[in-house]
C-alpha positions as CSV (number, residue, x, y, z in Angstrom):
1,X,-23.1,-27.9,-68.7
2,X,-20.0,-26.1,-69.9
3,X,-17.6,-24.0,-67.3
4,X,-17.4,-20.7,-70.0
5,X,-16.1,-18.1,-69.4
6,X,-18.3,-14.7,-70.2
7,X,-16.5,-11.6,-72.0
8,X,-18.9,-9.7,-73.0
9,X,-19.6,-5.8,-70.7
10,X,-22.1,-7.0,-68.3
11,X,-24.8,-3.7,-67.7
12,X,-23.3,-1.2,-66.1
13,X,-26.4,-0.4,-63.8
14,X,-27.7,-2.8,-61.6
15,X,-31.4,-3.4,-60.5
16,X,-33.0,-2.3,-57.4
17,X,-35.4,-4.5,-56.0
18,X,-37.8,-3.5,-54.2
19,X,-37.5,0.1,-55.1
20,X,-37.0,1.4,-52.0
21,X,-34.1,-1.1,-51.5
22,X,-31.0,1.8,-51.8
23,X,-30.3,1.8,-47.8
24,X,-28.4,-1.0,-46.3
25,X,-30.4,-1.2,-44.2
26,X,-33.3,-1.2,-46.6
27,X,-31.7,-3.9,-48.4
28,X,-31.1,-6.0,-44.9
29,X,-35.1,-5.2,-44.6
30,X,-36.0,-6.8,-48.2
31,X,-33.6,-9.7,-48.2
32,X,-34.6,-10.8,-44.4
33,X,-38.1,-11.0,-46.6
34,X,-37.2,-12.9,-48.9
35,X,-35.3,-15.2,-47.2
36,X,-38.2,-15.4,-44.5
37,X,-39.2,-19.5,-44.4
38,X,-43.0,-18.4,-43.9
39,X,-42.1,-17.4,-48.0
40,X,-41.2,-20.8,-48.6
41,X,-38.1,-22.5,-49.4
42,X,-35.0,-21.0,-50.8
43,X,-32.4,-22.8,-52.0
44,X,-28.7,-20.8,-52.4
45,X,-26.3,-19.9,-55.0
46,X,-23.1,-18.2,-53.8
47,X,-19.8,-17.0,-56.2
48,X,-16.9,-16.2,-55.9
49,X,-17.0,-12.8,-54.1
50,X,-17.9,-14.7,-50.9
51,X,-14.2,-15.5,-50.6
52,X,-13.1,-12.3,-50.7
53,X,-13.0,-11.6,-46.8
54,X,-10.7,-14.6,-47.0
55,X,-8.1,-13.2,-49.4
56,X,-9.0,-14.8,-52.3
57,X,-10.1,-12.7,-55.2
58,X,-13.3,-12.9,-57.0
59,X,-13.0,-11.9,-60.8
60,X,-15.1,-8.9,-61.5
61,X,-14.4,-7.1,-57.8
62,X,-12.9,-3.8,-57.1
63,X,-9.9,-6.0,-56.8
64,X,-10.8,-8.7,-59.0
65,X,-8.3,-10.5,-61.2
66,X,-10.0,-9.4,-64.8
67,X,-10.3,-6.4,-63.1
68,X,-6.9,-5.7,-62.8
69,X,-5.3,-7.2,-65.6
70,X,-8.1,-6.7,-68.5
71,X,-5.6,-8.7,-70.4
72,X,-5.7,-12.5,-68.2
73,X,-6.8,-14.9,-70.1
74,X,-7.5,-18.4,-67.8
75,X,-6.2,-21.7,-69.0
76,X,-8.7,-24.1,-70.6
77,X,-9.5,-27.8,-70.2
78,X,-8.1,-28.5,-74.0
79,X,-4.8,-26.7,-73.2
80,X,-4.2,-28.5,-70.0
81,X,-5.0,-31.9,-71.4
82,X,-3.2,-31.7,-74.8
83,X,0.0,-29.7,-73.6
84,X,2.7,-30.8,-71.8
85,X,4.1,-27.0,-71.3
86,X,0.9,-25.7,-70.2
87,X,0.4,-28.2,-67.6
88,X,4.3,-27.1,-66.3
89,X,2.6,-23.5,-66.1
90,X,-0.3,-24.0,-64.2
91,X,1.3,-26.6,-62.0
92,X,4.5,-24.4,-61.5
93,X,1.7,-21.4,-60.2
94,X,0.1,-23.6,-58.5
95,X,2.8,-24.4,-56.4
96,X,3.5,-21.3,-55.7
97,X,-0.3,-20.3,-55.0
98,X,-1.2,-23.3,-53.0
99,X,0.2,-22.0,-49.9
100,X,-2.2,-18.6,-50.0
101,X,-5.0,-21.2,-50.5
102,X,-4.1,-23.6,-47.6
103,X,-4.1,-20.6,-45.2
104,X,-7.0,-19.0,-46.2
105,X,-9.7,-18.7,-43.1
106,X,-13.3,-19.0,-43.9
107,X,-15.3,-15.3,-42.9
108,X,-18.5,-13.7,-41.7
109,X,-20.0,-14.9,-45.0
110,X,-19.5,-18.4,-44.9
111,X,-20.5,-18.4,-41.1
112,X,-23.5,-16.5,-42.2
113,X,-24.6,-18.9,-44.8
114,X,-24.3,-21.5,-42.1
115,X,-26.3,-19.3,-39.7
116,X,-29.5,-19.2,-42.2
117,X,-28.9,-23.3,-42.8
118,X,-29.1,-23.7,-38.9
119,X,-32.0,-21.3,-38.5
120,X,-34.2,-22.6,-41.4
121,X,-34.0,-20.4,-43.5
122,X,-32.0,-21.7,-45.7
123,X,-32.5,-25.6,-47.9
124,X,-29.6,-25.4,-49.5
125,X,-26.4,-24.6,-50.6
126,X,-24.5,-24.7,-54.3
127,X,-21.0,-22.9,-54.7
128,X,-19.4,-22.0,-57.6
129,X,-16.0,-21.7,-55.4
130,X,-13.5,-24.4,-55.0
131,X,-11.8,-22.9,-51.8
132,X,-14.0,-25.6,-49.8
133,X,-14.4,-22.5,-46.9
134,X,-18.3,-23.2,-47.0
135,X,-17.7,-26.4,-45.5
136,X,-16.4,-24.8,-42.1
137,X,-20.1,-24.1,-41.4
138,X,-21.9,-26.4,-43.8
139,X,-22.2,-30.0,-44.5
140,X,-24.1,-30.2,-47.2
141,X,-22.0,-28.0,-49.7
142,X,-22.7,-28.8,-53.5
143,X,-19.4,-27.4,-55.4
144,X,-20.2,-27.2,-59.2
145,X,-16.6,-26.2,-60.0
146,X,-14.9,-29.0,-57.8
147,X,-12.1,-28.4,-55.2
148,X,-8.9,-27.5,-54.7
149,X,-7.8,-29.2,-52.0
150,X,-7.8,-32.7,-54.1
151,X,-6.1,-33.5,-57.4
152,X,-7.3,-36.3,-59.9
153,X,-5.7,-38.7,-62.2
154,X,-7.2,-37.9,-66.1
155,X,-6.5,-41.7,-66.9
156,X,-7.3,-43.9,-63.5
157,X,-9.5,-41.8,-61.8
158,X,-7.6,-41.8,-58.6
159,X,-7.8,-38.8,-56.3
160,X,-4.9,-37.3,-54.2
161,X,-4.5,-35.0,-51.6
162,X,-3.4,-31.6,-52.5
163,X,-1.1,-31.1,-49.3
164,X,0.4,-34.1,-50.3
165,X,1.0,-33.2,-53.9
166,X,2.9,-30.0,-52.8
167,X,5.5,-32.1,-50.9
168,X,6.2,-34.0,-54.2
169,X,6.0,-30.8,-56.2
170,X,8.9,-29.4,-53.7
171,X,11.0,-32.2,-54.1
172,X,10.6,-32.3,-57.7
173,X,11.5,-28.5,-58.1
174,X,14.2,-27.5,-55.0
175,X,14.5,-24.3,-56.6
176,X,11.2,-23.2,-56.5
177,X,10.6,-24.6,-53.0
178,X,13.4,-22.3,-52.1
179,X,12.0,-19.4,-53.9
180,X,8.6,-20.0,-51.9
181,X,10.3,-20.2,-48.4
182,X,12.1,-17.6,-48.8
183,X,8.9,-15.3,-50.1
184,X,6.6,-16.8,-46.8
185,X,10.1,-16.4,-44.4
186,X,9.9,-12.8,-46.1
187,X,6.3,-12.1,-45.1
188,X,6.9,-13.7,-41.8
189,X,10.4,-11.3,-40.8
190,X,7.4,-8.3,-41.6
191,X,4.8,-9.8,-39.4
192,X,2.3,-9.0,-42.1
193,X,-1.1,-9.9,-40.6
194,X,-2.4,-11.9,-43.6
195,X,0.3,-13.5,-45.4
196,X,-1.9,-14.4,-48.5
197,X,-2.8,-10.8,-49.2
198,X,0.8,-10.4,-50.4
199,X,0.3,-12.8,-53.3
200,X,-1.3,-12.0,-56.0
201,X,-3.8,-14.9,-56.5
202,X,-6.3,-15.8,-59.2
203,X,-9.5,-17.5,-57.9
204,X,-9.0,-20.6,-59.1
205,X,-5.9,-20.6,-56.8
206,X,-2.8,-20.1,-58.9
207,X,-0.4,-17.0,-58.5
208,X,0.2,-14.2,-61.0
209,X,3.9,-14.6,-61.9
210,X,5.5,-12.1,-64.6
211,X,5.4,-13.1,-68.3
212,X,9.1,-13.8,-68.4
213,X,9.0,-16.4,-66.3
214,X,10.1,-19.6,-68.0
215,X,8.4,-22.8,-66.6
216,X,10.7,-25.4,-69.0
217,X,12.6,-26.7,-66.0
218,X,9.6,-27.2,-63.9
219,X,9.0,-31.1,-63.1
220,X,5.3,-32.4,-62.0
221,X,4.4,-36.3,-61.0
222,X,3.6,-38.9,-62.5
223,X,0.1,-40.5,-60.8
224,X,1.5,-43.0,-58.6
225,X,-1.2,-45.2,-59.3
226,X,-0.6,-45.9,-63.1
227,X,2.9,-45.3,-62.3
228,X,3.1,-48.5,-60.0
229,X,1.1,-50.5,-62.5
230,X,2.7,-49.6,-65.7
231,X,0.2,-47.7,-67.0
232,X,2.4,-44.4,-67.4
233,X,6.3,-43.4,-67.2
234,X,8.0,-41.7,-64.7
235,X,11.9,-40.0,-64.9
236,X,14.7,-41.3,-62.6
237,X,13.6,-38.7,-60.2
238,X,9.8,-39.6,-60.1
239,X,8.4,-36.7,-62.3
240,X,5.8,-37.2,-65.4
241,X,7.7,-38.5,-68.4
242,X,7.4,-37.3,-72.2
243,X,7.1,-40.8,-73.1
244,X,3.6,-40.5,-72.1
245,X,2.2,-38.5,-74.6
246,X,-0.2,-39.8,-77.0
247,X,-0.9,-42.7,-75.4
248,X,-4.1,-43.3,-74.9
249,X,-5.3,-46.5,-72.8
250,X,-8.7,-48.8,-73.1
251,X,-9.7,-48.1,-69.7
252,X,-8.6,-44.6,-69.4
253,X,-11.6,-42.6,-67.4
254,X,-11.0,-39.2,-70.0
255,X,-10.3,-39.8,-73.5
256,X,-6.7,-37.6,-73.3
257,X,-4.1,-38.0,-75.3
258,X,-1.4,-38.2,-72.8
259,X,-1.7,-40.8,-70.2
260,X,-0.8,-40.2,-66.2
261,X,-2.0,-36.8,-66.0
262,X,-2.6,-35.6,-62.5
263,X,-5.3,-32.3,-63.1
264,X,-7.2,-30.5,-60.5
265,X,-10.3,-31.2,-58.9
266,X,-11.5,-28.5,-60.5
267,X,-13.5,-27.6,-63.8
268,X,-11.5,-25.5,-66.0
269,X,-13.1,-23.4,-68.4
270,X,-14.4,-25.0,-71.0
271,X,-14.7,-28.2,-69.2
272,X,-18.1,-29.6,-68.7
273,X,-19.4,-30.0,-65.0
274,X,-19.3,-33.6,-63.9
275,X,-22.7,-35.5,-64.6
276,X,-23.4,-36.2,-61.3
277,X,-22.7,-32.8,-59.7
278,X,-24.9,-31.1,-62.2
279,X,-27.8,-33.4,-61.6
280,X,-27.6,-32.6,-57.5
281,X,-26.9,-28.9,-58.4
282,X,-30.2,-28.9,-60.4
283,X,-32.4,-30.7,-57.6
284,X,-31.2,-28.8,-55.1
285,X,-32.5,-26.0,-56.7
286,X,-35.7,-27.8,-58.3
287,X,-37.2,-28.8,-54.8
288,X,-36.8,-24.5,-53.4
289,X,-39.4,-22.7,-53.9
290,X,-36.9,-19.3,-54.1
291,X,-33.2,-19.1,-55.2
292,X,-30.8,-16.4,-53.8
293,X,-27.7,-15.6,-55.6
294,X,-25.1,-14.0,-53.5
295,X,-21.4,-12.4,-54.5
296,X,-21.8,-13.9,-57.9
297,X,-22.0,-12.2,-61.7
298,X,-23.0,-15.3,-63.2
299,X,-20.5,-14.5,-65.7
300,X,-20.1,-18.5,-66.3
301,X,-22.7,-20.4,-68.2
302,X,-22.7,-23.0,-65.5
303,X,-24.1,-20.8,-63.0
304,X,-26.5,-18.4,-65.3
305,X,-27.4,-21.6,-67.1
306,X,-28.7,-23.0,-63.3
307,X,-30.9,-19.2,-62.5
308,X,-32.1,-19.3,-66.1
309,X,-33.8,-22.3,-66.0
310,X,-35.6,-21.9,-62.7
311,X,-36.6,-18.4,-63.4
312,X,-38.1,-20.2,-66.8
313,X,-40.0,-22.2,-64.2
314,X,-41.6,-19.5,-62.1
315,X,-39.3,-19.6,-59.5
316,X,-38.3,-16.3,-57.5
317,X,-34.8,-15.0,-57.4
318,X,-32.7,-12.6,-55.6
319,X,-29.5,-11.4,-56.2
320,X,-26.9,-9.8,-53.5
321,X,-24.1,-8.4,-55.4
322,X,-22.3,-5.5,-55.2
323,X,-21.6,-4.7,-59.1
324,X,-23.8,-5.9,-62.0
325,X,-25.2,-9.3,-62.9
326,X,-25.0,-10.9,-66.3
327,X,-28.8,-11.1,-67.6
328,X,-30.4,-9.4,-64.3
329,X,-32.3,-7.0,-66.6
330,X,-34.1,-9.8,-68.4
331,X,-34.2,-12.4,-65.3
332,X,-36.0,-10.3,-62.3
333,X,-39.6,-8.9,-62.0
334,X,-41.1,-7.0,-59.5
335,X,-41.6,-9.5,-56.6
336,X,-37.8,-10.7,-56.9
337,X,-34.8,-9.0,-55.0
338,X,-31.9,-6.9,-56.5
339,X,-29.5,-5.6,-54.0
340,X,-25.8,-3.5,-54.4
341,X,-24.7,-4.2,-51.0
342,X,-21.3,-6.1,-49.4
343,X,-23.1,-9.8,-48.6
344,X,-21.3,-10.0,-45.2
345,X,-23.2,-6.9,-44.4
346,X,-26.4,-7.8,-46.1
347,X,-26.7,-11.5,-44.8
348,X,-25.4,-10.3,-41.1
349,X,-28.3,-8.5,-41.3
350,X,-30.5,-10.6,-42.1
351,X,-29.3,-13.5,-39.4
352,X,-29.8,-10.7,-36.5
353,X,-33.3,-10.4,-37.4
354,X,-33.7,-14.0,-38.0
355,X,-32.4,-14.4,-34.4
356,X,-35.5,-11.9,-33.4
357,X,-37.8,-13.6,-34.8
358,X,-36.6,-17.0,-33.9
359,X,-38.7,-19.0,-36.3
360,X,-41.0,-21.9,-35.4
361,X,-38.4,-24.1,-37.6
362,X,-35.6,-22.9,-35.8
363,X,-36.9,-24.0,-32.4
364,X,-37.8,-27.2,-33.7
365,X,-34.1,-27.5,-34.7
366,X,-32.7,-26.9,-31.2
């Protein structure tokens, strides 16, 4: 199950289901019914439009990154593996970025999603984010693109703490550690009320930067683990070495050419989701009788790949998204739910009445 990214126009009118769904507080109406655990079981989807509240952009918002700059183009798995300069690039914005990502709070939405988990009226949970802000109200988060807030070793396996990682990416680059206090003592002196607004952040959490920004002098380390054992080269001053490229070792967990790599936790596109991820994604959504989508274009195959399949297998969906949804046309019938509304307002909604009503699961919960 490939992360890929969808360029094609997605239709330019959504669906309204039910019919009568064109009021807010219609649409509150409809999705409290679906969602409704005398229904059955539904199982949840969410994109990256959930984070939005929280600063991060999505990618086809109002304000989304593709939005504006029609001309971004994301880096892929085979560039980051195979490229020493493109990894100096991402990591460079992603030191930069990181501190946007750190501070960013989870909102209304996420606590929302953890009201209807709470309540019962909601199985489960799959993300396509890799903010990790579900998990502020959810334990049992299953995040099909990974996580930022670890990075991973492409030739031992071993994870690391991203905090950590941006100590060691300061004192590898003192310049740029200067340029990014003095950008956050910046914001500070203006007592802007969100900080992270002022960057301009892609969702995968590295910043925009200017195309004449040269990355050459940017340092990144070497993973400590195969550093200590000799499996990879380090400089004098601790950062990944050119001597590792093209080596490939016996044991190495991904077959890269360049050996020591510290990556993200996260799927790039064109990376396939991890095996064991995609196999919990799939049950999770295999044992609901009803899957919502919320804030999401399933403009990745991942995700549209996940609705497809269940739709193929009877199984009802709803969709809370304020602009249009790749394949909606062809994946809801009457009896499913199509919504244009902000999902904080939508689900806030619906947990009010759920609160009315006060389910017979939801008292056996307390």
């Amino acid at each position: 199950m490939l992360r890929i990214p969808y360029n094609m126009k997605i239709a330019a009118s959504p669906l309204v289901l039910p019919p009568n769904a064109t009021t807010l507080g219609a649409a509150i109406s409809a999705a409290a019914d679906f969602l409704d655990p005398a229904t059955g079981t539904t199982a949840m989807l969410t994109g990256a439009g959930v984070s939005v509240e929280s600063g991060i952009p999505d990618y086809r918002g109002p304000s989304g990154t593709y939005t504006l700059n029609r001309n971004h183009r994301p880096i892929f798995y085979t560039e980051f593996v195979d490229h020493h300069t493109i990894r100096k690039r991402y990591w460079a914005r992603s030191f930069l970025g990181w501190e946007a990502v750190r501070q960013a709070k989870p909102n209304r939405v996420h606590k929302y999603v953890g009201d209807l988990i709470n309540g019962g009226w909601l199985r489960s949970l799959v993300t396509q984010n890799v903010d990790s802000l579900h998990s502020a109200y959810a334990t049992d988060v299953t995040e099909i693109h990974g996580t930022l807030s670890s990075a991973v070793c492409l030739t031992c396996g071993t994870h690391y703490d991203r905090s950590e990682l941006q100590v060691e990416l300061g004192r590898l680059n003192p310049s740029w550690a200067d340029l990014l206090q003095q950008e956050l003592d910046r914001l500070s002196e203006q007592r802007i009320a969100n900080p992270i607004k002022s960057f301009r952040l892609n969702p995968d959490g590295d910043l925009e930067l200017p195309a004449r920004i040269s990355y050459d002098q940017f340092n990144y380390p070497t993973c400590p683990s195969c550093a200590s054992n000799g499996t990879a080269k380090s400089t004098s001053n601790g950062a990944w070495s050119e001597e590792n490229i093209d080596i490939i070792v016996p044991h190495s967990k991904r077959k890269v050419k360049d050996v020591g790599v510290l990556k993200p936790d996260v799927v790039f596109f064109g990376e396939s989701v991890d095996d064991h991820v995609k196999k919990i994604a799939e049950q999770k959504l295999k044992m609901a009788d009803k899957i919502l989508v919320v804030a999401s274009s399933l403009a990745t195959y991942s995700a549209f790949r996940l609705i497809q399949e269940n739709k193929k297998n009877g199984k009802r969906i709803g969709i809370i998204n304020v602009g249009p949804v790749r394949g909606e046309h062809e994946l809801l019938v009457n009896g499913d739910l199509r919504v244009s509304f902000i999902a904080g307002d939508v689900l806030g909604g619906v947990v009010d009445i759920m609160n009315q009503l006060r389910s017979p699961l939801a008292y056996a919960r307390m």
